[in-house]
C-alpha positions as CSV (number, residue, x, y, z in Angstrom):
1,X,19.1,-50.0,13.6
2,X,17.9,-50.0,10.2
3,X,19.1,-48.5,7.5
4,X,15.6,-46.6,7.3
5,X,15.0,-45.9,10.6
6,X,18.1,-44.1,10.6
7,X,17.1,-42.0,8.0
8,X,13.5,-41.3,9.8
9,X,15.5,-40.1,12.6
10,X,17.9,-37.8,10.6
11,X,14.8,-36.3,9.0
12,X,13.2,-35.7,12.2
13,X,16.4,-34.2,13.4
14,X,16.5,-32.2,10.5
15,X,13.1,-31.2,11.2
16,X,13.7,-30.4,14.9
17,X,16.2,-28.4,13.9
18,X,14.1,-26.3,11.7
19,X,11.7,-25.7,14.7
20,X,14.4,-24.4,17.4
21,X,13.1,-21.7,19.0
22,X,14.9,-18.7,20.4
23,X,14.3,-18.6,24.4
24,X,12.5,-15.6,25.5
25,X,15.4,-14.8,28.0
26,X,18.2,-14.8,25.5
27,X,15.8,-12.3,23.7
28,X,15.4,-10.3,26.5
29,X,19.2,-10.2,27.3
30,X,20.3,-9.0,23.7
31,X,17.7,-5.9,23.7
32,X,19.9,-4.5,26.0
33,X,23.0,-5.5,24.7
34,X,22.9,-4.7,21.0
35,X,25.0,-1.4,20.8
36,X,22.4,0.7,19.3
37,X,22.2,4.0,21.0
38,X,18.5,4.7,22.4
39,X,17.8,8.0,21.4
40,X,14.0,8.0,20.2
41,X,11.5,8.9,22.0
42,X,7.5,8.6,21.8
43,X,7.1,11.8,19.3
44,X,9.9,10.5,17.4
45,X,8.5,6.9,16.9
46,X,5.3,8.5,15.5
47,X,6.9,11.0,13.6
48,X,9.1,8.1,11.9
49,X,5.4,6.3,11.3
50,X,3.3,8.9,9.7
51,X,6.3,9.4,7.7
52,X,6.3,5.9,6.4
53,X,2.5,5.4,6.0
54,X,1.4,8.8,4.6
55,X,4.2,8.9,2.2
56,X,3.4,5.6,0.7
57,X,0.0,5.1,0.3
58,X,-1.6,8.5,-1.0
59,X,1.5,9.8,-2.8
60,X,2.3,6.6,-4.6
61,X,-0.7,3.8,-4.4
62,X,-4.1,5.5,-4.1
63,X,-4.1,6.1,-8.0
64,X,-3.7,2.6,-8.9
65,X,-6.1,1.5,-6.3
66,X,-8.7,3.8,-7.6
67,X,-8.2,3.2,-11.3
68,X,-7.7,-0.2,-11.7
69,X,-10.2,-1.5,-9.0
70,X,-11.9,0.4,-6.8
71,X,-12.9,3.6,-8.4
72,X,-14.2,6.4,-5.9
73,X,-14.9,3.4,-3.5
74,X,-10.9,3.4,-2.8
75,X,-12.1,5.3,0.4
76,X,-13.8,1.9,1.4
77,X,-10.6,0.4,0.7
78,X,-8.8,2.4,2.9
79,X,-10.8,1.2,5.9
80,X,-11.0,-2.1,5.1
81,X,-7.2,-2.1,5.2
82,X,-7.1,0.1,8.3
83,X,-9.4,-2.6,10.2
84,X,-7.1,-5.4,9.3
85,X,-4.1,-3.1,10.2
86,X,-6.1,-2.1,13.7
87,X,-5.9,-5.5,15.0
88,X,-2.3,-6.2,14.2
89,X,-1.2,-3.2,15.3
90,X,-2.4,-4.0,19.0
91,X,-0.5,-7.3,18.8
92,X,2.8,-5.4,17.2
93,X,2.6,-3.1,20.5
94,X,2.2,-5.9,22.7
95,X,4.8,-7.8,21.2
96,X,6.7,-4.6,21.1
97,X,6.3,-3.8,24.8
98,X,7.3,-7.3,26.0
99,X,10.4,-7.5,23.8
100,X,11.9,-4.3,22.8
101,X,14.0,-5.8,19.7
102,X,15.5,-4.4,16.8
103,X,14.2,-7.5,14.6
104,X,10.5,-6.7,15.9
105,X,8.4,-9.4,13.9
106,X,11.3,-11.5,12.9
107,X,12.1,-12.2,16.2
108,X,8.7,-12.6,17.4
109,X,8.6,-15.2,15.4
110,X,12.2,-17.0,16.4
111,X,10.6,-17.0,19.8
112,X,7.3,-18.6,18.9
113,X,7.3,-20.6,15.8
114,X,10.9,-21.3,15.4
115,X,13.8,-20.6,13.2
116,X,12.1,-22.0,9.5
117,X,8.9,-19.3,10.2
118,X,11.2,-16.5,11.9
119,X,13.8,-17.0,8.0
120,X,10.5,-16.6,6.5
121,X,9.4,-13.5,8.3
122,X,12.9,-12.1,7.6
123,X,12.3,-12.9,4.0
124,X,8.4,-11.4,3.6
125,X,9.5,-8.5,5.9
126,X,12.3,-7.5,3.1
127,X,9.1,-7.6,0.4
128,X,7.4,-5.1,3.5
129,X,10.6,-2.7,3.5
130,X,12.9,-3.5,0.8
131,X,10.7,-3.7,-2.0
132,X,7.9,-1.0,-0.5
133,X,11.2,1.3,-0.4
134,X,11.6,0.5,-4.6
135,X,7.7,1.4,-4.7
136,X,8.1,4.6,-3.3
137,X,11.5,5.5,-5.3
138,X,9.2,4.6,-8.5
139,X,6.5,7.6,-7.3
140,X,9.7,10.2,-6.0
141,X,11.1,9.6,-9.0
142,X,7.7,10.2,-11.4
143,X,6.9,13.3,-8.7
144,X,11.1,14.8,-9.4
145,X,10.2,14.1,-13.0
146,X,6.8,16.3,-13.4
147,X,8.6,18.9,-11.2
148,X,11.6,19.6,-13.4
149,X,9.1,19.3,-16.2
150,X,6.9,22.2,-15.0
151,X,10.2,24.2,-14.8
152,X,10.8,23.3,-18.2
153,X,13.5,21.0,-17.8
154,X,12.7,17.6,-19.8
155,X,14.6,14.2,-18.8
156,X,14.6,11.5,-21.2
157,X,12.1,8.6,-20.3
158,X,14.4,6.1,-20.8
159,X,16.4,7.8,-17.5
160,X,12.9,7.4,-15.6
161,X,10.9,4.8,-16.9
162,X,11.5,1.2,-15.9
163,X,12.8,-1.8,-18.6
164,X,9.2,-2.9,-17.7
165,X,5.9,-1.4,-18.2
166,X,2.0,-2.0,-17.3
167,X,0.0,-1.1,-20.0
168,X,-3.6,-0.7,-19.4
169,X,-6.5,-1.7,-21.9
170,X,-9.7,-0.2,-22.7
171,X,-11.6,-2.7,-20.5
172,X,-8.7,-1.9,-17.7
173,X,-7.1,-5.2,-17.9
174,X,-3.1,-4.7,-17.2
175,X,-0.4,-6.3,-19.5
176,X,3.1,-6.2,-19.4
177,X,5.4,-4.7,-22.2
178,X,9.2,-4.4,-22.6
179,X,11.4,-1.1,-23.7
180,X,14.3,0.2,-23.5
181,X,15.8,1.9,-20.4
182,X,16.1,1.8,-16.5
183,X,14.6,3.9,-13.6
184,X,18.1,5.6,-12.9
185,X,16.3,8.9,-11.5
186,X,14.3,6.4,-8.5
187,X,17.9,4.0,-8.4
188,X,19.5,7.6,-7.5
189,X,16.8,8.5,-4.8
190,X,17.5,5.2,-3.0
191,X,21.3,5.6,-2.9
192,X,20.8,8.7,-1.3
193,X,18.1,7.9,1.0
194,X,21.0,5.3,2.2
195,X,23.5,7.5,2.6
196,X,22.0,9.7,4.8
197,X,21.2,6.7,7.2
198,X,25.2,5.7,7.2
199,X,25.3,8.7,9.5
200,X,23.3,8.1,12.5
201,X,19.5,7.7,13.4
202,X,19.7,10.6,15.8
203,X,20.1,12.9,13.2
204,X,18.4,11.2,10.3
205,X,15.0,11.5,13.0
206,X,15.4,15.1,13.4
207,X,15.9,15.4,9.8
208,X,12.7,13.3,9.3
209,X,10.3,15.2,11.1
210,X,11.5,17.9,9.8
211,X,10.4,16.6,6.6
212,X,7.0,14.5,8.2
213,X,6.0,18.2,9.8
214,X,6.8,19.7,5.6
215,X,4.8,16.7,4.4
216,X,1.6,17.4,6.5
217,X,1.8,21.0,6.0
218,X,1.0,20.2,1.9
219,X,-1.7,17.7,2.6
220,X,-3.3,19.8,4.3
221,X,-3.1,22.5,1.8
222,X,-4.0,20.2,-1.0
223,X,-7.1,19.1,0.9
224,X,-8.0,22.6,2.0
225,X,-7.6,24.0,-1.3
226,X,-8.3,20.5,-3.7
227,X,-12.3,20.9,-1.9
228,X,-13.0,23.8,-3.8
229,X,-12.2,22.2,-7.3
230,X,-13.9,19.3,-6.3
231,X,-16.3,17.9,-9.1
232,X,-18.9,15.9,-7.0
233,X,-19.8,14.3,-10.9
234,X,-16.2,12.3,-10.3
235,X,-17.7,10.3,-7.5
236,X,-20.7,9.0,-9.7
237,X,-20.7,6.1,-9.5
238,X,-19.3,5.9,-5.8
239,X,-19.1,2.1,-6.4
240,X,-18.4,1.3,-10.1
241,X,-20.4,-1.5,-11.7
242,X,-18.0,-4.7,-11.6
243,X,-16.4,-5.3,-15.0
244,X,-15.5,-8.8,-14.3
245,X,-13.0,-10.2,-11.8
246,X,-11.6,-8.1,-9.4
247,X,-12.4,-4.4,-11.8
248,X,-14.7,-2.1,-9.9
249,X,-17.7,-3.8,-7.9
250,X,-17.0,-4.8,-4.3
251,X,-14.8,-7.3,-5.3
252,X,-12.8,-4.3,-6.5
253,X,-13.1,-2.7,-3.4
254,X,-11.0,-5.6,-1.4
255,X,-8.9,-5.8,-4.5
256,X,-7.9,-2.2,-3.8
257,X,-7.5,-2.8,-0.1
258,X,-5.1,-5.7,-0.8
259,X,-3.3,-2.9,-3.0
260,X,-3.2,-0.5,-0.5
261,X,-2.5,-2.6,2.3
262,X,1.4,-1.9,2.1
263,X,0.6,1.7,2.8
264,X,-0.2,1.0,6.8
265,X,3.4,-0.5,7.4
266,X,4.8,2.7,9.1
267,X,3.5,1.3,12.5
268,X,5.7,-1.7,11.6
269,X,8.8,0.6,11.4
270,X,8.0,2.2,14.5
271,X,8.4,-1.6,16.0
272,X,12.2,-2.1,14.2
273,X,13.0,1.0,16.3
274,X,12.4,-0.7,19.8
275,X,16.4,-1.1,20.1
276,X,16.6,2.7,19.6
277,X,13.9,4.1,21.9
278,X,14.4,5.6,25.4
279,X,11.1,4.0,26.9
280,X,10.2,1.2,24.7
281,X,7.6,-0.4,26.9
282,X,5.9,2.9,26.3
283,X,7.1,5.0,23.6
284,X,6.4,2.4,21.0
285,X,2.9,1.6,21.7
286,X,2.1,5.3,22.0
287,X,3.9,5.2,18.3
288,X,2.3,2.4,16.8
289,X,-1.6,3.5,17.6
290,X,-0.9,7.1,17.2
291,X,0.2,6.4,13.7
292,X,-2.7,4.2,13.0
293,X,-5.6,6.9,13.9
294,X,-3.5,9.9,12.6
295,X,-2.6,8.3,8.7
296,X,-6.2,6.7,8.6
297,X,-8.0,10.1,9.1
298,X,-5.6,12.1,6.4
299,X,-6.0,9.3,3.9
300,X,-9.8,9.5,4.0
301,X,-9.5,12.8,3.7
302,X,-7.1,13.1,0.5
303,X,-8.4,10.3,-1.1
304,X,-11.8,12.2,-1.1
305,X,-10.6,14.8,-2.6
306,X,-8.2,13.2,-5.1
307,X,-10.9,11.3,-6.7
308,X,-13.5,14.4,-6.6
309,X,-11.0,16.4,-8.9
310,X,-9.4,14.1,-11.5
311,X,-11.5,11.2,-12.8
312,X,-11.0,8.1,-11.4
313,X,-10.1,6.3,-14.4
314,X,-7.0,8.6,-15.1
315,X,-5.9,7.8,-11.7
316,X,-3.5,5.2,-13.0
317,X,-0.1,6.8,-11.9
318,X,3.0,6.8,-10.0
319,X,2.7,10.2,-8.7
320,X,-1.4,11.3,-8.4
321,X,-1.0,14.1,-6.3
322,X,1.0,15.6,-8.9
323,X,-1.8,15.3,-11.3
324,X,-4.5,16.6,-9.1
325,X,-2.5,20.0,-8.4
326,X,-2.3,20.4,-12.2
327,X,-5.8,20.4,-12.6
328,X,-6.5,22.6,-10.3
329,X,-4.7,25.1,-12.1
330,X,-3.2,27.2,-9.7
331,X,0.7,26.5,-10.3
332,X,1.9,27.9,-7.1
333,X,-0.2,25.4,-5.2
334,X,1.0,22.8,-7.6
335,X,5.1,23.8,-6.9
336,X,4.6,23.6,-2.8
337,X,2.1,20.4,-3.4
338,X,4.7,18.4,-5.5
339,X,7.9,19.8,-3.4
340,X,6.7,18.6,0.1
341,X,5.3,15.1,-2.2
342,X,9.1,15.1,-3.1
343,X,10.1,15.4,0.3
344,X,7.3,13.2,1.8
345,X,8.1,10.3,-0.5
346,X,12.2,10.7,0.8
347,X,11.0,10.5,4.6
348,X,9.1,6.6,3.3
349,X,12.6,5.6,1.7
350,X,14.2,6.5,4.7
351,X,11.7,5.3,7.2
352,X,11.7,2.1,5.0
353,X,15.5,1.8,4.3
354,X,16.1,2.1,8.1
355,X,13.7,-0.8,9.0
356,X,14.9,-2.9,6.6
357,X,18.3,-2.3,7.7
358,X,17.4,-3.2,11.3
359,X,15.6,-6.6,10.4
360,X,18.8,-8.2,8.5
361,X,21.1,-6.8,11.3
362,X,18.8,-9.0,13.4
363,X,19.2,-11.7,11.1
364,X,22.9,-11.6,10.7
365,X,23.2,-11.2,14.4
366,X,21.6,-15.3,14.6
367,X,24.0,-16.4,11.5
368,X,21.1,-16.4,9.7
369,X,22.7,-13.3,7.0
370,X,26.3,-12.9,5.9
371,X,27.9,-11.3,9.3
372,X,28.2,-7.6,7.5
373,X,24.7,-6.8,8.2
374,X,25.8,-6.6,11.4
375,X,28.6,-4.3,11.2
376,X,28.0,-1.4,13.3
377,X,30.3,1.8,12.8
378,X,32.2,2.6,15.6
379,X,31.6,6.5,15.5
380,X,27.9,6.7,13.9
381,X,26.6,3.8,16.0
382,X,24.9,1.9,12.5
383,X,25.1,-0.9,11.0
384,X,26.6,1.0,8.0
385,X,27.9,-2.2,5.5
386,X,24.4,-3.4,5.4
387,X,22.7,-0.7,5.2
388,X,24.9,0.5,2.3
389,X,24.3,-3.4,0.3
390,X,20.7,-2.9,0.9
391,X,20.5,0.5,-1.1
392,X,22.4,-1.1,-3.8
393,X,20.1,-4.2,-3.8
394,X,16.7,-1.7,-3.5
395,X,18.5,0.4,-6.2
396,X,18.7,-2.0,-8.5
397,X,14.9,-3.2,-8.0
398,X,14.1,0.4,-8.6
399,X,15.7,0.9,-12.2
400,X,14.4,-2.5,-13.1
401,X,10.1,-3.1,-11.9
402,X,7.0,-1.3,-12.5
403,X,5.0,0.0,-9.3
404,X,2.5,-2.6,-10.8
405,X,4.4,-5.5,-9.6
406,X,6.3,-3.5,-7.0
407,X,3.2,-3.2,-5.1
408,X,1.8,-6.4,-5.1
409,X,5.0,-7.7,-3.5
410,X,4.9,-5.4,-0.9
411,X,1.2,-6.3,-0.1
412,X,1.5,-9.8,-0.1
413,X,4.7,-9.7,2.2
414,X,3.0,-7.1,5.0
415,X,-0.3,-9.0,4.6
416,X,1.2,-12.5,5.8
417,X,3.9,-10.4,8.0
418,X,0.8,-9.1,10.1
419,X,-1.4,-12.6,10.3
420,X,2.1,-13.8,11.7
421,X,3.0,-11.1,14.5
422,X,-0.6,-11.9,15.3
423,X,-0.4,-15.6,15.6
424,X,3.2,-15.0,17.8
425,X,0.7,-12.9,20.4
426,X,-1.7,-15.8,20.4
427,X,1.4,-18.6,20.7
428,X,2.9,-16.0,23.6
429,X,-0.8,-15.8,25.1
430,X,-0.6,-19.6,25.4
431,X,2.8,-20.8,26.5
432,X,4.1,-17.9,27.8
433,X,0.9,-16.4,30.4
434,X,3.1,-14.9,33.0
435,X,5.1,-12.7,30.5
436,X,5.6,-9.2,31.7
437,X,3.5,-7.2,28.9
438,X,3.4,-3.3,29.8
439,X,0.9,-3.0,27.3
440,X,-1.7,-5.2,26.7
441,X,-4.0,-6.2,23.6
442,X,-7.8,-6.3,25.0
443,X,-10.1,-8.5,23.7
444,X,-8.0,-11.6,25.2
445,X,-7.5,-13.8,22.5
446,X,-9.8,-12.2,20.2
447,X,-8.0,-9.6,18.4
448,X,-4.9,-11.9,17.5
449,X,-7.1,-14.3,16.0
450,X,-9.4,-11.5,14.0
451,X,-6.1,-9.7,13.3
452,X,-4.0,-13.1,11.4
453,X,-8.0,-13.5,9.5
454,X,-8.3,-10.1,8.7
455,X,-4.5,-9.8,7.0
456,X,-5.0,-13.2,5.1
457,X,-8.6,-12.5,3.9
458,X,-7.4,-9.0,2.7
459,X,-4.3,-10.6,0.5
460,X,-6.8,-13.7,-1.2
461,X,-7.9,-11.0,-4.0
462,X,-4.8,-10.2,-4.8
463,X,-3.4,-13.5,-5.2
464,X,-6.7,-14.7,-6.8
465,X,-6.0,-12.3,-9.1
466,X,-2.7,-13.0,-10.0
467,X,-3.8,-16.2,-10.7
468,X,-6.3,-15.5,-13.0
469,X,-3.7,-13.1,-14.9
470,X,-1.2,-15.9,-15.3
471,X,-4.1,-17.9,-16.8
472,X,-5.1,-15.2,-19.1
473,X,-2.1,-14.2,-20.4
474,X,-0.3,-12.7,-18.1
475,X,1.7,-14.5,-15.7
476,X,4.6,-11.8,-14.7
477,X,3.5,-11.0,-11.7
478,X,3.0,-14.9,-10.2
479,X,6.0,-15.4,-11.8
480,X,8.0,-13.0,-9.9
481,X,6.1,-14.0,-6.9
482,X,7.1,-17.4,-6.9
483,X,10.5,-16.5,-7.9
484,X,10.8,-14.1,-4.8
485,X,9.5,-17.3,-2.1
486,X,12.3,-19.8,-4.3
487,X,15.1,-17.2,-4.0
488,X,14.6,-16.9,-0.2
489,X,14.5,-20.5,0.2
490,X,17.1,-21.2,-1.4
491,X,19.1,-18.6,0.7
492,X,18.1,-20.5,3.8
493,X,19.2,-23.9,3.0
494,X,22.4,-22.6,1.5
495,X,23.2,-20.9,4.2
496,X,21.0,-19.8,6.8
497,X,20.1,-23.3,8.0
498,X,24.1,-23.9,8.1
499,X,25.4,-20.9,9.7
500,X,22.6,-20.4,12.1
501,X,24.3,-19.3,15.5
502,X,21.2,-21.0,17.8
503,X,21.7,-24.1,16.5
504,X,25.5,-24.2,16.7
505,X,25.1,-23.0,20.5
506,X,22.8,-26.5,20.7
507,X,25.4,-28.3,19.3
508,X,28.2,-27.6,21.3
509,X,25.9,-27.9,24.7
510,X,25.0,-31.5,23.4
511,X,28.3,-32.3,22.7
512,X,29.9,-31.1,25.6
513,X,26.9,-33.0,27.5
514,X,27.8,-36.3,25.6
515,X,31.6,-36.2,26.6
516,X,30.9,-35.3,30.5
């Protein structure tokens, strides 16, 4: 043999090797034996949903969406976002259904696309939890900031504000400056958030929708109250004029939907807790839909009402709510309002946290992560070590990013998350017919092929528009983009590719094959 046929075949090898897919059956096997206790049931998955997806988009992302692109129109966003959402969400509960696994999309995609795409998915899903959980700490801590404020208790900014701010121009154009300090009051809210998951998902659920009942309670109120201080002048123009790019205009509007898009992810969550539910096959698509509807109608709702009392264009904040119940000018409304926002925005970090936690315990569990993610502690029944280096890791993001870049990250990875879960349901569909599927998505092959569209076309604008940033003057956010994908590579092929545990298994069958 040549010397470069040899080294054709050791780069198809190689190359092989980065396609080995996980067999369905081995799948199936470890749902069952992963020593998670299965103590969630159908009310509980939804509960840990809403609290995920209410909590992050109106409390956090609405404002931005509505003052940087959308205006008003940030209703149209919404739905645009929701339809997108719709579609995967019928192939997450299929997939769900069939394979009841604590990696949900990660391991969809070990099964159908092989180990390269499923080290991918790992890596965009951490941008869908890890980073969204950062997001959220950046609005908790803004919303514990204008609370001790209106009880006269001042923090310095610098304990608050991020090294890194997004300063926005008269014509609403977004540039990057540097100061002095770190968002210790969000790094603080994570490490906490963390801690109370060290100590068992049983109780951490009952603690949530404690706080997910809390959280609805003051949305309503807000709505109920907010309609009688709306101005109907704030929605004139319903659809600003475009100001160029993606400002205002219908090119605004899908900006704001790729902006908003990280805000549906609590059915995702419902997914990572498969391994924990009592009834998987059913509990979790009940979850995942019932969130869907439920979230879709409240944000509608308080987004109406959000942009018919403050103007749109003063929108451009970590903590919205907070400034609608100000100008309403009723401070009692405003104390319950930005106490259940406080405790809202801890039920995302903790909804978030934990599915994060479950993805890399996953991936550590394939020797695709260091093997401490999947540590699980003998009396709480977690995987404790992980889950206490991801709130360090998130922590750290916190003090450091604005929510500008924060949630752009978190769009991008839950956009091309989504269009892959639905490709896996159209790969499954294919190869795998006879799979048992308890629930099924209708449509046939319809809705997994409108559902990977629908989340791509909704993420082009925002990476159009990074584009155009970084050719303008502004290339931050592409630049931590493209830093994020190298990072994650680079992880792989250090170690992931070397340690993976699927790989080693072929190995030693070929091996022992070649000796017989």
């Amino acid at each position: 043999m040549t010397a470069a046929a040899s080294r054709l075949g050791q780069r198809l090898l190689a190359l092989k090797k980065l396609l080995l897919r996980k067999p369905l059956a081995q799948i199936q096997q470890e749902a069952g034996s992963h020593g998670l206790r299965r103590v969630l049931g159908a009310f509980d998955l939804m509960q840990l949903g809403i609290g995920c997806v209410i909590g992050a988009g109106i409390f956090v992302m609405v404002g931005n969406a509505a003052a940087q692109y959308a205006g008003p129109a940030v209703i149209l966003s919404f739905l645009l976002a929701f339809v997108a959402c719709g579609f995967a969400g019928l192939c997450y509960a299929e997939l769900a259904s069939a394979l009841p696994v604590a990696g949900s999309a990660y391991t969809y995609a070990y099964a159908t696309m092989g180990e390269a795409v499923a080290w991918s998915m790992g890596w965009l899903l951490l941008l869908e939890y890890g980073i969204s959980a950062a997001a959220v700490a950046v609005g908790w801590s803004e919303t514990l900031v204008n609370l001790l404020s209106s009880a006269g208790i001042e923090l310095p900014a610098g304990l608050s504000q991020a090294p890194i701010h997004a300063a926005q121009t008269p014509d609403a154009a977004i540039h990057f400056v540097f100061a002095w300090g770190a968002n210790l009051v969000g790094a603080v809210g994570v490490l906490g958030a963390s801690a109370v998951l060290l100590f068992g998902v049983s109780g951490s659920a009952r603690a949530n929708n404690i706080i997910v009942a809390v959280k609805l309670g003051v949305l309503l109120l807000f709505i109920g109250i907010g309609i009688f201080h709306v101005d109907p002048r704030n929605w004139h123009p319903f659809l600003p004029h475009n100001q160029g790019g993606f400002t205002f205009g219908w090119p605004g509007v899908f900006r704001g939907a790729s902006t908003v898009f990280f805000a549906y992810i609590g059915f995702e969550a419902v997914s990572t807790a498969a391994s924990e539910a009592r009834r998987p096959k059913v509990d979790v698509p009940v979850g995942i839909l019932g969130t869907l509807i439920v979230c879709t109608i409240i944000y509608v709702l308080v987004a109406l009402v959000l942009t018919g009392i403050v103007p749109y264009r003063e929108l451009n904040v970590a903590a919205p709510i907070a400034l609608a119940v100000d100008r309403i000018g009723m401070p009692w409304v405003g104390l319950i309002v930005k106490l259940g926002a406080l405790a809202g925005l801890t039920s995302v970090m903790l909804t978030l946290i934990y599915g994060q936690s479950r993805i890399f315990f996953s991936m550590a569990r394939d020797g695709l992560l260091p093997a401490f993610f999947a540590r699980i502690h003998p009396r709480f029944g977690t995987p404790w070590s992980g889950t206490l280096v991801l709130g360090v890791i998130i922590a750290i993001i916190t003090a450091i990013f604005p929510l500008d870049i924060l949630g752009d990250l978190v769009s991008f990875g839950t956009a091309l998350a989504f269009a892959l879960v639905c490709l896996s349901v159209l790969i499954l569909r294919i190869t795998q017919p006879d799979l048992v599927r308890p629930f099924r998505a209708p449509g046939g092959l319809t809705v997994p092929i409108l559902g990977a569209a629908a989340s791509v076309i909704v993420v082009i604008p925002m990476l159009l528009d990074m584009i155009v940033k970084a050719a303008t003057g502004e290339p931050l956010p592409l630049l931590v983009a493209v830093a994020y994908l190298a990072v994650g590579a680079g992880i792989y092929a250090a170690y992931g590719y070397r340690r993976s545990r699927l790989r080693e298994s072929l190995e030693v069958r070929s091996y022992s094959r070649a000796g017989q």
